[in-house]
C-alpha positions in Angstrom: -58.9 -30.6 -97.1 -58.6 -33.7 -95.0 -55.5 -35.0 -94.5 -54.8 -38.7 -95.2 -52.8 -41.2 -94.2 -49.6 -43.0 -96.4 -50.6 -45.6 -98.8 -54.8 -45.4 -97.4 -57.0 -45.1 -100.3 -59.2 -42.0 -100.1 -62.1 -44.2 -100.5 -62.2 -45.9 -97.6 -65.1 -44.6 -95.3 -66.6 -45.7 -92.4 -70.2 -45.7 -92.3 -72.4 -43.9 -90.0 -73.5 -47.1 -88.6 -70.0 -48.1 -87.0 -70.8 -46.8 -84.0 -74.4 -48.6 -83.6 -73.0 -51.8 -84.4 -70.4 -51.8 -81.7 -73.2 -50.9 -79.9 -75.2 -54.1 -80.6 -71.6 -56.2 -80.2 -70.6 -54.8 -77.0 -74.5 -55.4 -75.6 -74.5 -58.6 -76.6 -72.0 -59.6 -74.1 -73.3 -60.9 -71.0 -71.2 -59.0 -68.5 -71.6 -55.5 -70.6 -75.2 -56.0 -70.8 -74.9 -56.6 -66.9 -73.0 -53.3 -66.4 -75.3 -51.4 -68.3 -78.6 -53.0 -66.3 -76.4 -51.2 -62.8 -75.5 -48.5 -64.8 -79.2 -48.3 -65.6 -80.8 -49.5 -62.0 -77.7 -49.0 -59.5 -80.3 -49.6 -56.6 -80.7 -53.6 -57.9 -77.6 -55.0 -56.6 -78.9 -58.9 -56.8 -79.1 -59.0 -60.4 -77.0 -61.4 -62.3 -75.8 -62.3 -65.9 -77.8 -65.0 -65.4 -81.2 -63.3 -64.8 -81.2 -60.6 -67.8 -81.8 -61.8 -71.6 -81.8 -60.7 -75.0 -84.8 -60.3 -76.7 -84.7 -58.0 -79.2 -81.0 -57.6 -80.4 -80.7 -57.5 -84.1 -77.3 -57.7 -85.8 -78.0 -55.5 -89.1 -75.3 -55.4 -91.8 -77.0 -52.6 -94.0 -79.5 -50.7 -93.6 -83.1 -51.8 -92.4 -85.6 -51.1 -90.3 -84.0 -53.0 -86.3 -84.0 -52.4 -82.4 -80.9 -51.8 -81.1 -80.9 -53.4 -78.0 -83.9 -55.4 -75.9 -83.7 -57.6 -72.8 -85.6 -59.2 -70.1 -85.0 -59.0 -66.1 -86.2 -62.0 -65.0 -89.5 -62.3 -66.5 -90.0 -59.1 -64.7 -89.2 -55.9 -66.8 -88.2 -55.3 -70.4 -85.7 -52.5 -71.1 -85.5 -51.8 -74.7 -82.4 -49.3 -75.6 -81.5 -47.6 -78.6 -78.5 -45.6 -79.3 -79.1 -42.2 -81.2 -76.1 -39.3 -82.9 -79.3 -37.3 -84.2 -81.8 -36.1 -82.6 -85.6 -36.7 -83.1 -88.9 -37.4 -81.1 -89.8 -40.0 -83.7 -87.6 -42.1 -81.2 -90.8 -42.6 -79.4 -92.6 -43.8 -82.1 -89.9 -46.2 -82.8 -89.6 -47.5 -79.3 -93.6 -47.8 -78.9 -93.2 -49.9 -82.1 -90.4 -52.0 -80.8 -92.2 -52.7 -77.2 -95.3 -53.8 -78.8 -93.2 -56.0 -80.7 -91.4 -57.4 -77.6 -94.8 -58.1 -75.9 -96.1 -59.7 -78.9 -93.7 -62.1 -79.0 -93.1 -62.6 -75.3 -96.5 -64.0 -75.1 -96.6 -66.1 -78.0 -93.1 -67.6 -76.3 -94.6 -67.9 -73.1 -98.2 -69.6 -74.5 -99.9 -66.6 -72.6 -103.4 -66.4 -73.8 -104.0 -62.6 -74.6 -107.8 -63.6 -75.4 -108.8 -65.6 -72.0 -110.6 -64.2 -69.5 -108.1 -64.7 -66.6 -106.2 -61.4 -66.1 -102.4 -62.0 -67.4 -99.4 -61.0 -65.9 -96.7 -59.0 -68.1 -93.0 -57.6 -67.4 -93.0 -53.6 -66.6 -91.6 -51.9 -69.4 -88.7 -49.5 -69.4 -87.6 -47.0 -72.4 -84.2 -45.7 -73.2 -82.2 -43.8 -75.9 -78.6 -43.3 -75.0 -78.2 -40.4 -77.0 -74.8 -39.8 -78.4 -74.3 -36.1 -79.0 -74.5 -32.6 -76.7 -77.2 -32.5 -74.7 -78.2 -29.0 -75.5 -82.1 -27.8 -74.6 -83.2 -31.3 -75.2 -85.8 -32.6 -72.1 -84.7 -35.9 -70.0 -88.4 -37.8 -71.3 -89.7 -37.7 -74.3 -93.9 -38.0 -74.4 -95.5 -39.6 -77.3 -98.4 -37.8 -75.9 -96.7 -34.5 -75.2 -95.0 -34.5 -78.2 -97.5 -35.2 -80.5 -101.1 -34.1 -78.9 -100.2 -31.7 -77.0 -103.1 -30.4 -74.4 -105.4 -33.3 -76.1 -107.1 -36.2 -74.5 -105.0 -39.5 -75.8 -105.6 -43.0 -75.2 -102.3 -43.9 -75.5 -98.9 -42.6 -74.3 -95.1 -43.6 -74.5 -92.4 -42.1 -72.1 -88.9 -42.8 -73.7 -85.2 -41.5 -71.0 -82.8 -40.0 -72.7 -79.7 -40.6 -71.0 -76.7 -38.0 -71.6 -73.1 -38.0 -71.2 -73.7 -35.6 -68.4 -76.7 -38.0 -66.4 -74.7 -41.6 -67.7 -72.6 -43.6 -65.4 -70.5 -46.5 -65.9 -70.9 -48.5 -69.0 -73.3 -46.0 -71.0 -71.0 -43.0 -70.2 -68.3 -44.9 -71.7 -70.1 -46.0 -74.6 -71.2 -41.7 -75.2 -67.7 -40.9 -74.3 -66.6 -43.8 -76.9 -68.9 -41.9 -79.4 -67.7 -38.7 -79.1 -64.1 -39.5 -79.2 -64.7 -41.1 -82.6 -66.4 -38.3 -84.2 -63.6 -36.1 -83.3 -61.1 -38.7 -84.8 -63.6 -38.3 -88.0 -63.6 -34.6 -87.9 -59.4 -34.6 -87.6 -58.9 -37.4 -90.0 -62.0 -37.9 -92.2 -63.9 -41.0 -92.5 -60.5 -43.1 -92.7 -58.6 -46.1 -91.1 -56.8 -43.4 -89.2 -59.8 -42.5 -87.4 -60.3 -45.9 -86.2 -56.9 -46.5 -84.8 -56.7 -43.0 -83.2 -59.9 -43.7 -81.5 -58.4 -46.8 -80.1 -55.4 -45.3 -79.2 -57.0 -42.3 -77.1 -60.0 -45.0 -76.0 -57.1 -46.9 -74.7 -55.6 -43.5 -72.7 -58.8 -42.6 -71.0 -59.6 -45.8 -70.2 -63.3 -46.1 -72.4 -64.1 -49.7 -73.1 -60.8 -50.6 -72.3 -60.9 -54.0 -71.9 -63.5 -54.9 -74.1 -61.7 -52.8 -77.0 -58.9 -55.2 -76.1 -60.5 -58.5 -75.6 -62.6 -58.1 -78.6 -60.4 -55.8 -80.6 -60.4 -58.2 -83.9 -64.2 -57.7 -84.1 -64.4 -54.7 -83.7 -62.1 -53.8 -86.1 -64.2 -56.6 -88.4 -67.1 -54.6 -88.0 -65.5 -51.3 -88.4 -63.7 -52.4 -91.9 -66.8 -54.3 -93.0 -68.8 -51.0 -92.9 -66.2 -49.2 -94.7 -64.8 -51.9 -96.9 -68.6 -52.2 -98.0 -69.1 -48.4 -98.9 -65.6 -48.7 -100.8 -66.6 -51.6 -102.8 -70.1 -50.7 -103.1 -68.8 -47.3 -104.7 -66.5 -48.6 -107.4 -69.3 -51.9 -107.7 -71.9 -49.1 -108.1 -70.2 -47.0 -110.3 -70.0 -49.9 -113.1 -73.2 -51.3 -112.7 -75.0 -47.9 -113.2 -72.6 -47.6 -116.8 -74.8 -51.2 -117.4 -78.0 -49.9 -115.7 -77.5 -46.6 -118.6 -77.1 -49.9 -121.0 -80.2 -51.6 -119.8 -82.1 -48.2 -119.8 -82.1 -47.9 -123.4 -84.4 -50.6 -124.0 -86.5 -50.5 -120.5 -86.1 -46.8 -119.4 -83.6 -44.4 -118.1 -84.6 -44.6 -114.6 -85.4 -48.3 -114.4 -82.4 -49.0 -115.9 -80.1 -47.0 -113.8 -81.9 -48.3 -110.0 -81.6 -52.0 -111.2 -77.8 -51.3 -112.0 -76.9 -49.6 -109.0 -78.9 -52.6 -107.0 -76.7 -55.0 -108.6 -73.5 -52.8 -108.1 -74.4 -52.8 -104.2 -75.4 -56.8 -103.9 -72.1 -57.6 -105.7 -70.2 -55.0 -103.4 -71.3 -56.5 -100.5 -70.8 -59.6 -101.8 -67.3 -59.2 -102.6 -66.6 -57.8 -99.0 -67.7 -60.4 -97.0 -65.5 -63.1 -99.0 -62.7 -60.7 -98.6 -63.2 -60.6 -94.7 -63.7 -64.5 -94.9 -60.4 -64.8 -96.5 -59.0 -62.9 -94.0 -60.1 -64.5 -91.4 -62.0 -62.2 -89.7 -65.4 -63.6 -90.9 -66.5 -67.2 -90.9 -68.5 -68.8 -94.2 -71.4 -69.2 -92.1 -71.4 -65.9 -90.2 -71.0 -64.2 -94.0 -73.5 -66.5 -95.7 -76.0 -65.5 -92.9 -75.6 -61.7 -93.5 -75.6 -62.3 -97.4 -79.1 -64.4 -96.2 -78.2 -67.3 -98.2 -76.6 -70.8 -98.0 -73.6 -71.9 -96.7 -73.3 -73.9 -100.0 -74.5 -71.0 -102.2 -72.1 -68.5 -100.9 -68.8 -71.0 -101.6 -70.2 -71.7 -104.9 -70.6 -68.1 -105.7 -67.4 -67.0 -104.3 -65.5 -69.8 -105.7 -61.9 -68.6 -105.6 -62.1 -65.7 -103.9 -62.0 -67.9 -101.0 
């Protein structure tokens, strides 16, 4: 049994996805994304803040389809990054995906003409998953060719590095390290607000993200709680719109009855989180309207006094 905490309800879990968002927070910083470009290409020591941009970040509340992380060197090479607790050679599919993507709209930004005759220039791509776990027999590249037509003639090909705790430096092994020390906090304490201030507390003693864990501790924590305060309210949300989905299912069918209550129970879970966090400051109207996708206007009317 895991042990729990005085006065924490045992329905407060953190979802998988904490980690990956304080992924996409921390990389959206300027001087982070800087550290992890040297941590990345320790050979380019001219590169500034000002020279790298974002291209590809997507900030994801629930689950969907995103790229973790994408930026441009001066108009001169993409990285696109992706951080990864399981393991799977899809990855390569993913990141093919995900470049194509990049390039697609790099061109249309930059009026390039795909279709003249002139040849074009384009930025050198680079591939990355920072991959969060042991390393154990996995290989250092993964080959969409290798992987997937082995010994055949291909037209195409993908080469993704995967970058351990063991071949990371700087920012990156501190993100892994980061990782690692909050899965052990969830296998000691469960998915649980202990967990998150114990992996604080020892981040704080081995000096991982210090200083962005303390600059930027309020969101963080905002985006830990969200996740978790989401799964909690989703759950007991969930658990009375499926009582009205069995309701509805009587006159439309069982199974369409129970999928449109539970998709109510999550909407109006999510819902009731983010005006929470907007009540406690830690999210603004805007910032929540935007995840909910809707207007400011819309989401004060519907939250009325919960705000």
């Amino acid at each position: 049994m895991q042990p729990e905490t005085q006065n924490e309800p045992k329905t407060t879990k953190p979802k998988h996805a904490a980690k990956d968002s304080v992924f996409h927070d921390l990389f959206s910083l300027p001087e982070y994304l800087l550290q992890l470009y040297r941590a990345l290409h320790p050979e380019d020591k001219g590169i500034k803040e000002s020279d790298l941009s974002i291209i590809t970040l997507k900030k994801i509340l629930l689950t969907g389809e995103y790229n973790d992380l994408g930026f441009m060197v001066k108009d001169k090479l993409i990285i696109l990054a992706e951080a990864q607790s399981t393991w799977s050679v899809n990855i390569v599919i993913r990141a093919l995906m995900y470049l194509m993507n990049s390039y697609h709209e790099y061109f249309n930004n930059k009026g390039i003409a795909i279709y003249s005759s002139k040849k074009i220039k384009m930025p050198k791509p680079e591939l990355y998953v920072i991959y969060t776990k042991e390393r154990d027999n996995h290989p250092d590249i993964i080959s969409l060719k290798d992987e997937y037509f082995p010994g055949e003639e291909c037209c195409i090909d993908a080469k993704v590095k995967v970058i351990y705790e063991e071949t990371s430096s700087g920012i990156a092994n501190q993100y892994i390290c980061f990782c690692k020390v909050f899965d052990d906090c969830i296998k000691k304490y469960g998915r649980t607000l202990k967990a998150i201030e114990e992996t604080f507390k020892i981040c704080a003693d081995k000096n991982l993200l210090n200083e962005y864990l303390k600059t930027r501790e309020v969101e963080v924590r905002g985006i830990m709680l969200t996740l978790f305060d989401q799964e909690r309210v989703t759950e007991i949300y969930g658990m009375e719109m499926k009582k009205e989905g069995m309701r509805i299912g009587e006159a439309r069918g069982m199974k369409i009855g129970r999928e449109e209550g539970m998709g109510i129970g999550r909407k109006e879970g999510i819902f009731a989180t983010l005006s929470g966090l907007v009540k406690d400051g830690i999210l603004t109207v805007p910032q929540a309207a935007a995840r909910m996708n809707i207007s400011v206007g819309e989401f004060r009317q519907r939250a009325g006094t919960l705000l």
